[in-house]
N, C-alpha and C positions, 0 to 999 in steps of 0.2 A: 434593488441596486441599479444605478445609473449605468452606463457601458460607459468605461473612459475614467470611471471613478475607483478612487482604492476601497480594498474593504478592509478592515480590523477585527482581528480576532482575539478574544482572550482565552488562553488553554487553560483551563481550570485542571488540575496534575494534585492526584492526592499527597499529601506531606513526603508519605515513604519512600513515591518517584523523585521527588525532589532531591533525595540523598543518591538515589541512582542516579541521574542526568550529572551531580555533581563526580560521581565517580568513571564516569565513560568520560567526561570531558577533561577530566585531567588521563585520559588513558589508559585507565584500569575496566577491565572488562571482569564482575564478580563470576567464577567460577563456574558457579551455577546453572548460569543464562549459557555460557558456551561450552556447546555440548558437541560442538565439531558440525552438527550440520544444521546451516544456513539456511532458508530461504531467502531468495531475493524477492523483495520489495520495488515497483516502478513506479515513485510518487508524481504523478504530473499535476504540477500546482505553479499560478504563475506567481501567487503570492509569497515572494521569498521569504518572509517575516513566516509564514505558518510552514514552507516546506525545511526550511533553516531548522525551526523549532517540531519537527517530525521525525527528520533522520535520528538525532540521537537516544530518540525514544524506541526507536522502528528497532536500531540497533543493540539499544538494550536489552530488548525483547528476543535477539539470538537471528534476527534478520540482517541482509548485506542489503543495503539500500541505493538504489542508482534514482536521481532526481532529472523530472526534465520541465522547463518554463513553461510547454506547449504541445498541443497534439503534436506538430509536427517533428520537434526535437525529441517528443519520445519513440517516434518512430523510427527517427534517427536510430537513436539509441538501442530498440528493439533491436535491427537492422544489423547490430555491430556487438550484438553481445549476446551469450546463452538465456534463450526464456525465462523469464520471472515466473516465480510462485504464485506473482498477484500482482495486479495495477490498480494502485487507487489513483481513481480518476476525478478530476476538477473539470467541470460539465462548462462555466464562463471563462473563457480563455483565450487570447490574442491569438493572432496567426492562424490555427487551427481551436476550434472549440473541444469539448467532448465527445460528443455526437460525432464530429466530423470526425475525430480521430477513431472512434470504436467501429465506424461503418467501414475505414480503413484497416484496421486491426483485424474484422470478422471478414474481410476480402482477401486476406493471407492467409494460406490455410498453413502456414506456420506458427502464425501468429493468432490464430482465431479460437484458440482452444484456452490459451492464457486468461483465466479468471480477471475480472474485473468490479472493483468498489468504487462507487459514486461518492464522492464529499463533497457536497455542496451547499447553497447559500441557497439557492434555486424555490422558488415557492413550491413547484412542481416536482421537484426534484425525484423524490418515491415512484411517478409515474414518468419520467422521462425515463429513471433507471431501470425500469421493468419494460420498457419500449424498444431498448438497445440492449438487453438479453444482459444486465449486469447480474453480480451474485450477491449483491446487496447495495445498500445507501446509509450513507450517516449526513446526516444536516448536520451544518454548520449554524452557529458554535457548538460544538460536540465537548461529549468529558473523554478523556483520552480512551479510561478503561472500555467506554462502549465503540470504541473505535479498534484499541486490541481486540478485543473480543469477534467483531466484524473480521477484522485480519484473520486471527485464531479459524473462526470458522470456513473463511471463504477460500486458504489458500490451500493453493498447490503442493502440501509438502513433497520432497523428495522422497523416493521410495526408501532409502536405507532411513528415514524419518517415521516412516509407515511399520517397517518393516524389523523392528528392535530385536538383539539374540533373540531374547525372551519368547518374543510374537513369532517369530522365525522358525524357533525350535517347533513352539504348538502348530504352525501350520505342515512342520513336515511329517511329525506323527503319524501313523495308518488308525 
């Protein structure tokens, strides 16, 4: 890809998310998915068209999603709000790239412990994100599931997430 040029993605979404995407956007959240605990999500993507089409999926999945244009507005944003579970990161991006933004992120030691996902277009991509200490990568064009999946495994859950009755009880046992 050219620098200065848009890119186009098409999300390929099996059928069944298709009935979910239609239920979260008219404002029904199914049952199921909210289980009362959250993670949050920190999508930095300057491409509106994919980060538009991310959030309501991010959020069906039982995640609070905060979006930012650019390294630097997500640091903004880090700046002004409780640590995320996970930052998926978009490596080509105005202002501040990915690289710039993550060698910023791992110089706060507030901020340097925050998990981060690479999604990129990047030919390199696999080995920039193994260079900046990411917890994985998905190329673009991605299929959503191997993108949850990536989420699923990489993030931070909250400890009451970790930590269910159930699991609870069995760790207090003698």
């Amino acid at each position: 890809m050219l620098p200065g040029r848009r890119q186009r993605f098409k999300i390929l979404a099996p059928v069944r998310l298709g009935k979910r995407l239609d239920l979260v956007h008219n404002g029904i959240m199914p049952d199921e998915t909210n289980d009362g605990i959250a993670a949050t999500v920190l999508v930095v993507e300057d491409d509106f068209d994919l980060r538009d089409a991310l959030v309501p999926i991010l959020e069906y999945e039982g995640h609070r999603v905060v979006s930012a244009a650019n390294g630097q507005e997500a640091l903004d944003r880090l700046h002004a709000m409780p640590p995320p579970s996970l930052i998926l990161l978009d490596l080509m991006m105005p202002v501040m790239n990915g690289e710039e933004f993550r060698a910023e992120q791992l110089r706060d030691p507030t901020l340097a412990s925050i998990p981060v996902v690479v999604v990129s277009a990047h030919p390199g991509a696999e080995e920039r994100a193994r260079r900046i200490g990411a917890a994985g990568c998905v190329k673009k064009p991605f299929e959503i599931e191997d993108l949850l999946e990536q989420v699923r495994r990489s993030s931070r859950r909250p400890l009451a997430a970790v930590l269910t009755p159930s699991r609870s009880a069995q760790l207090r046992r003698p």
